[in-house]
N, C-alpha and C positions, 0 to 999 in steps of 0.2 A: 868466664863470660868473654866474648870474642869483641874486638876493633867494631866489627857491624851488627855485632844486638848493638853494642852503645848507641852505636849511630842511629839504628832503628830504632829505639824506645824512645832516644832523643826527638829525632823528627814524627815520631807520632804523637810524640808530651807536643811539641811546639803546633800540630796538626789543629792538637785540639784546642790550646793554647787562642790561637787565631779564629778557629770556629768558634769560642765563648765569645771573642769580642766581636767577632760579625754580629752574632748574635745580639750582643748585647747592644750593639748601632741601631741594629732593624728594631730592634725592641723598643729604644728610644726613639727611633724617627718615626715609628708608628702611632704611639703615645703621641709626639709634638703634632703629627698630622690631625689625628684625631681632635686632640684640644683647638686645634685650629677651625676645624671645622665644625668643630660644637659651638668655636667664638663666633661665626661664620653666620649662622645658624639665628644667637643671639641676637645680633648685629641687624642683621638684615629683618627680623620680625619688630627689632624697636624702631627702625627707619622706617616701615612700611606695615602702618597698623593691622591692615586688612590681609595682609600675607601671612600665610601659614607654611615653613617650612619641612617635609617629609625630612630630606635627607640632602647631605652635604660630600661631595667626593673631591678631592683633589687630581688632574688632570694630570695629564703629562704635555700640557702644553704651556710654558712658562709656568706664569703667575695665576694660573685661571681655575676657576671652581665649577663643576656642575654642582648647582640646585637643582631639586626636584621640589616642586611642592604637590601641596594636598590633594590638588587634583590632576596628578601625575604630569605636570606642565612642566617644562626644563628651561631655565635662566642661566646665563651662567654672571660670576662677577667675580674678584680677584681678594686677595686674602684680609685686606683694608677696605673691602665693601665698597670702595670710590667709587663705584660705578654697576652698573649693570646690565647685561647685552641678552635682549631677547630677540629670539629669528633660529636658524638652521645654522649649523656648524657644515663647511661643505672642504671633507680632503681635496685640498688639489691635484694629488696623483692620481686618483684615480677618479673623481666626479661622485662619489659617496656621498650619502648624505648623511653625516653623522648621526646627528640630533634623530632623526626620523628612525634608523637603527637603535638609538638607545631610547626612543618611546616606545617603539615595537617589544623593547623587552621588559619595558617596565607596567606595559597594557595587555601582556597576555592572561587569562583569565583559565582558571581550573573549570572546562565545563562542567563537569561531573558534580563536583561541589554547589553548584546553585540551585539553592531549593524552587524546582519547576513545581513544586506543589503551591507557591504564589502564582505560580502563571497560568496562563490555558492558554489549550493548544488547535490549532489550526492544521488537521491532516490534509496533504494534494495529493493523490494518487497513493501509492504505497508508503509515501513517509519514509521513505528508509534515511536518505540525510535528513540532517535536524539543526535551524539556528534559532539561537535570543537574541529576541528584540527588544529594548527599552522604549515605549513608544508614550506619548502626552495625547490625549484626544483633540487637543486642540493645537496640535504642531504640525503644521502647512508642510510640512516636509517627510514627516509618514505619511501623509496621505499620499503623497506623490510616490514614497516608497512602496504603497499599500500595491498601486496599480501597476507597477512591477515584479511582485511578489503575485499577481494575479495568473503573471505570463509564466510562470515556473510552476515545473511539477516533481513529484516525487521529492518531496519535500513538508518536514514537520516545523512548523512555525510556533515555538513559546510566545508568550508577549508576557512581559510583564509591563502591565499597566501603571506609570508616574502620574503625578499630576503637579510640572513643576510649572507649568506657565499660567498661576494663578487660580483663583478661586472658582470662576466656572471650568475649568479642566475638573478639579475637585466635584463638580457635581457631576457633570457628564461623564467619566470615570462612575463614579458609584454608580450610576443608573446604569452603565453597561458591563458593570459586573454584577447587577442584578437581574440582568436579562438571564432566562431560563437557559439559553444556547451564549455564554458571554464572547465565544470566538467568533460564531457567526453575527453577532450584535456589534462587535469593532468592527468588522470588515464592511457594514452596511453602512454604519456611520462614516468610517474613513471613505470609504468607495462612493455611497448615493446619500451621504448627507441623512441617513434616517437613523433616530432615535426608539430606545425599546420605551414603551408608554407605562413607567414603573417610577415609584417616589425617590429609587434611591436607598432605601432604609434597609435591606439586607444585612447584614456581614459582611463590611468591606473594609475590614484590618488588613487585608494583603498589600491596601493603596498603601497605607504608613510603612508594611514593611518593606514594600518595595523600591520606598523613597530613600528607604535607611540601608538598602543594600544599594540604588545606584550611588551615593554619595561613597560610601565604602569601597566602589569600585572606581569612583572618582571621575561619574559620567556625570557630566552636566551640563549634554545635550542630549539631542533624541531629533530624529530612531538613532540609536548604538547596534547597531549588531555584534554579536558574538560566535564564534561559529567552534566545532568541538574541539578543532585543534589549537583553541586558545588564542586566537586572533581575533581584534577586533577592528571592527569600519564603524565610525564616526559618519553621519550623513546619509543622505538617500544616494546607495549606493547603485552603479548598475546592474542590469542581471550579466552582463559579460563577467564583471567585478567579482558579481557572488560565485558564479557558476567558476569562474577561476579557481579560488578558495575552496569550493567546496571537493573540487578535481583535485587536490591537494591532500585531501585526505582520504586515510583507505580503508 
């Protein structure tokens, strides 16, 4: 065996040698990371009864943590909890806005996967685009969206009907999913204030399950839109807004 196998089998033992212990660094500092933010986690739902933590990541900026909670909201606060900073994270090289980037990815939505057999649909013209709406009967704010969705066409509108702003949503809600036509019975109520003239008493399980998929999708406002390429707008959005979005996809 020659001068340079020695040397080579030598520096490849020692190669690997080095790579077991990187290895074994990464292993443990992801481990400490981890417990760290599972204590994080603890921490911050025993200080703050009413807070429900998703998920905990550690930053690459100091001392700092992103939180996520359950309704995909972002906090951030540091490894001893002392504190807690909610607002927008903004890089200063380049005028980014962090936080808004890391809700965009934590808010986009499988279209494909929501059962549009809880919703009805609203065709404009040929329907060939398609968005979801989470709309409340009684939230001053789809209506205002209602009559911007008026001005667009070619366009297929889901609604899945909520009913989180209290007990008569609940009822107005069932009565217009018990209207014979329930797309055109939202659109008349959001639009001209008119009710379908029915008790109510149909089949309106969709109201429940629709309440339990926007909490799941961690909407808890309305109108949500949803559009197919998994992006979502919060608010009465404009049609410049939508028609953007919808140009976005092909």
């Amino acid at each position: 065996m020659t001068l340079w196998t020695h040397k080579k089998q030598f520096t490849i033992a020692m190669l690997f040698s080095v790579g077991l212990l990187m290895g074994c660094n990464v292993s443990a500092n992801n481990t400490q990371t981890a417990a760290q933010e599972k204590k994080i986690k603890t921490d911050l739902e025993s200080k703050v009864k009413q807070l429900e933590v998703k998920s905990v990541k550690k930053m690459t900026y100091g001392d700092l943590y992103e939180v996520v909670l359950s309704n995909n909201d972002i906090i951030y606060t540091n490894a001893n909890t002392d504190f807690t900073l909610i607002g927008h994270m903004i890089n200063n090289k380049d005028m980014s806005d962090m936080t808004q980037t890391r809700l965009d990815e934590l808010n986009v939505v499988d279209f494909k996967t929501l059962p549009l057999n809880q919703s009805f649909s609203l065709v404009k013209g040929a329907g060939k685009r398609q968005i979801i709406v989470f709309e409340d009967p009684n939230c001053g704010y789809c209506k205002l969206f209602r009559k911007t969705l008026e001005q667009m066409d070619n366009l297929t509108i889901h609604t899945f009907a909520i009913d989180i702003l209290g007990a008569d949503s609940t009822v107005k809600a069932k009565q217009l999913l018990c209207a014979k036509d329930p797309a055109h019975a939202w659109d008349e109520w959001m639009l001209h204030k008119t009710l379908p003239k029915n008790q109510g008493d149909c089949d309106t399980s969709n109201l429940a399950k629709n309440n339990i998929l926007a909490e799941q999708l961690g909407i808890t406002g309305t109108p949500t839109i949803i559009f197919e390429n998994g992006k979502r707008i919060p608010g009465a959005a404009s049609k410049e807004d939508i028609e953007q979005i919808l140009n976005e996809i092909k």
